[in-house]
N, C-alpha and C positions, 0 to 999 in steps of 0.2 A: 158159064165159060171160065178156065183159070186162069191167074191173071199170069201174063207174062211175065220170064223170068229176066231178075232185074239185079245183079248181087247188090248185096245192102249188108249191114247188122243187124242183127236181131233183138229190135226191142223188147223186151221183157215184162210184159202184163202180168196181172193174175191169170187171168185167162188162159195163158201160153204156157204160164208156169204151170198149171193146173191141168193141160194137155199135157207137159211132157211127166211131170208123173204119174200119171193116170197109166199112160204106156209104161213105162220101167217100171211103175209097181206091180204090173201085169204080165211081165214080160218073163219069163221063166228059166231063160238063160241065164238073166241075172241077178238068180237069187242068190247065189254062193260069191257075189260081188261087194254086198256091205259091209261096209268097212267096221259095223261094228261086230258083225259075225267073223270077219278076220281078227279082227286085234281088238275087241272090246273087254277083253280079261286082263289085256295088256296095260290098257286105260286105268283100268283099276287096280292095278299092281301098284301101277306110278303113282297115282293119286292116293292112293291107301298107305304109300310110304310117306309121302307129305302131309298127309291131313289124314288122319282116321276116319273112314266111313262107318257114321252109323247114323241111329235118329231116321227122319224122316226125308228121302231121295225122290225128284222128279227127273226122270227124264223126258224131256222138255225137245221136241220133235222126232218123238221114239222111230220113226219107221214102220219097220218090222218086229219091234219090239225085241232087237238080237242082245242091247244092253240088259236089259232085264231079265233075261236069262243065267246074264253071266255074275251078274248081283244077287239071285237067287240062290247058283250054285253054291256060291264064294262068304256071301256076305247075309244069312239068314236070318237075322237079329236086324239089320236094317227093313224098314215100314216103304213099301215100293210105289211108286204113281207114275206115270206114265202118260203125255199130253200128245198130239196131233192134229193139225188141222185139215186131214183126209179121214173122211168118214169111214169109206173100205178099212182104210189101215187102222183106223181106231178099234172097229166093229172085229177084225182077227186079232189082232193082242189082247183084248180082252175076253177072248174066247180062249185064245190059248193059252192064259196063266189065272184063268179064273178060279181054279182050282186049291189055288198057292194061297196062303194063310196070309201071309205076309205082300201080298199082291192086292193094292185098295180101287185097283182100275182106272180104263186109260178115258181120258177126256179128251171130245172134240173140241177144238178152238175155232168158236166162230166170227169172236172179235175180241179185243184186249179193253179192258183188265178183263181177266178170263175170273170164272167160278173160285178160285182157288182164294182161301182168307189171307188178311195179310199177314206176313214176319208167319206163314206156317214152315215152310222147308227148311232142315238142315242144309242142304246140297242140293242143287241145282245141276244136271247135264246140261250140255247143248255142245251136243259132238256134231260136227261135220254138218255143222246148219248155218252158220253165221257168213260164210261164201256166198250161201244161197240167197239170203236174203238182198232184195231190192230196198230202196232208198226209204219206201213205203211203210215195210217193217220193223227194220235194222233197229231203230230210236225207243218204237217201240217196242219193242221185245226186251231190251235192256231194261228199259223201264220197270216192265214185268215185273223180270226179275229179278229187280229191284225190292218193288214190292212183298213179292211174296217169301220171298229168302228173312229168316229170323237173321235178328241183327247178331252177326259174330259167326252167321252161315259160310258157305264157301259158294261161288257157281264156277264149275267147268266149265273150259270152250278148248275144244280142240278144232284144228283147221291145217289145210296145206300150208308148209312151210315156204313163204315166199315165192310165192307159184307165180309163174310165166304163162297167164291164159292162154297168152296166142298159141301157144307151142300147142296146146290141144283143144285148140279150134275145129269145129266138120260147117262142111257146106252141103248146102241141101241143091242140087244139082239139078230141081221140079221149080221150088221158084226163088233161089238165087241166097237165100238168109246166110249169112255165118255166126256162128256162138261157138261157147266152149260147152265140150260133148257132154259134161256133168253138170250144165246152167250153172256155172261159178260165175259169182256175178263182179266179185275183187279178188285182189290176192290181198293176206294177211302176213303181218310179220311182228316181230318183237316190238319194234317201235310205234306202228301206227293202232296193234293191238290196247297194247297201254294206256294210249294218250286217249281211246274209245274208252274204254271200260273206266276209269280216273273220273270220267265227266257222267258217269253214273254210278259216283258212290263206292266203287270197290277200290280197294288196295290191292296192288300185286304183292301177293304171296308166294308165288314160284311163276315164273315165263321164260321157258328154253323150246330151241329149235332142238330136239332127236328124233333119231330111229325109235319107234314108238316099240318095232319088233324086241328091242333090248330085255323089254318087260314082259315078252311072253315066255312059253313054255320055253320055247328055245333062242331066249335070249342069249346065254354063252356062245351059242352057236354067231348069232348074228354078230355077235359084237367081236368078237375074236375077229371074225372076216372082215368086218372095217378096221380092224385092228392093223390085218396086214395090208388092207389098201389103204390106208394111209401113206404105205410108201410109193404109190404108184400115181395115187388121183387122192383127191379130196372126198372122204365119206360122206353121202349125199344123209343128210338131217331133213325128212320130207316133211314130218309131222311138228307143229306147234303146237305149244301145250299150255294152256294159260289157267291158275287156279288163283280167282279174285275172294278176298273177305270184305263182307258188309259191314 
């Protein structure tokens, strides 16, 4: 029998977390939604102006593996890795760049410290993962990549720029739960990003709120246009861009 609907919050297990990507990794409408197959060239436009990508890169909760592609194209002298802790999603990235000289394959993470030796990585990703993480990981994952990052490496984090969960919160209308529709589990910003990452060893080397699109192909475009909204409204800066040195 289901249980009666009861509205609540939705507490956040593994479990649940691991239901709701199992569907969205499955779900085929929204492939053309990640964020790093929109603007992951973009990522590394901006970071490639700050810090020269080369040496040895993990991206460090690939997905779908859309980063790695765009480091392929762009950056082929960099040594690629690639980590996940969904088996499917390890199992397709590593099928579809196995072919790439420069592509060393994607690892499942089944508990921390993971396989990986330490002080090995130049760079570190962790795009559009650090939201996600529950109280459970957070500590640990910096940790991480702490460890495996050589000393004098860099680790990326990008993340929403000071996001207002509620504003995109869904309720489930069967039995009452409300979350935010993309499981973010905080909002991040300039200040409380810092004072996080500081207490694991890195220095900020660059932390600004921007339009991420300024770095793509058609960044003049973008940026002109908040150029002129500027006189109307305040250009919305959605993305946080944090680049830490170990």
């Amino acid at each position: 029998m289901n249980k009666e609907y009861s509205p609540h919050m939705l507490e956040w297990t593994d479990e649940k977390v691991s239901r709701f990507w199992n569907f969205r990794n499955n779900y085929k409408p929204y492939d053309d939604t990640w964020f790093t197959l929109q603007a992951g060239d973009a990522v590394l436009k901006l970071v490639n102006k700050k810090h020269r990508l080369n040496g040895k890169v993990l991206d460090y909760g690939t997905g779908k593996g859309y980063l790695i592609a765009h480091l392929l194209k762009n950056y082929p002298l960099t040594e690629l890795y690639a980590c996940d802790f969904t088996d499917s999603l390890v199992k397709e990235v590593d099928q579809k760049y196995n072919t790439q000289n420069n592509f060393k394959g994607c690892t499942l993470l089944t508990d921390l410290p993971s396989a990986y030796p330490t002080d090995f990585f130049d760079v570190v990703f962790l795009v559009e993962t650090i939201e996600h993480l529950t109280d459970n990981y957070l500590h640990g994952t910096l940790t991480e990549i702490d460890r495996i990052l050589k000393p004098g490496g860099i680790v990326v984090i990008t993340t929403p720029n000071a996001e207002v969960l509620e504003k995109t919160f869904v309720h489930c209308a069967d039995c009452g739960a409300s979350f935010h529709h993309m499981q973010h589990i905080r909002s991040w910003n300039i200040h409380n990003l810092t004072d996080l990452t500081t207490k694991f060893n890195f220095s900020t080397f660059f932390c600004e709120a921007v339009n991420i699109q300024w770095y793509s192909k058609k960044g003049l475009f973008y940026y002109a246009a908040d150029q002129v909204r500027k006189f109307f409204t305040k250009p919305s800066k959605a993305n946080l861009v944090y680049i830490g040195k170990k």
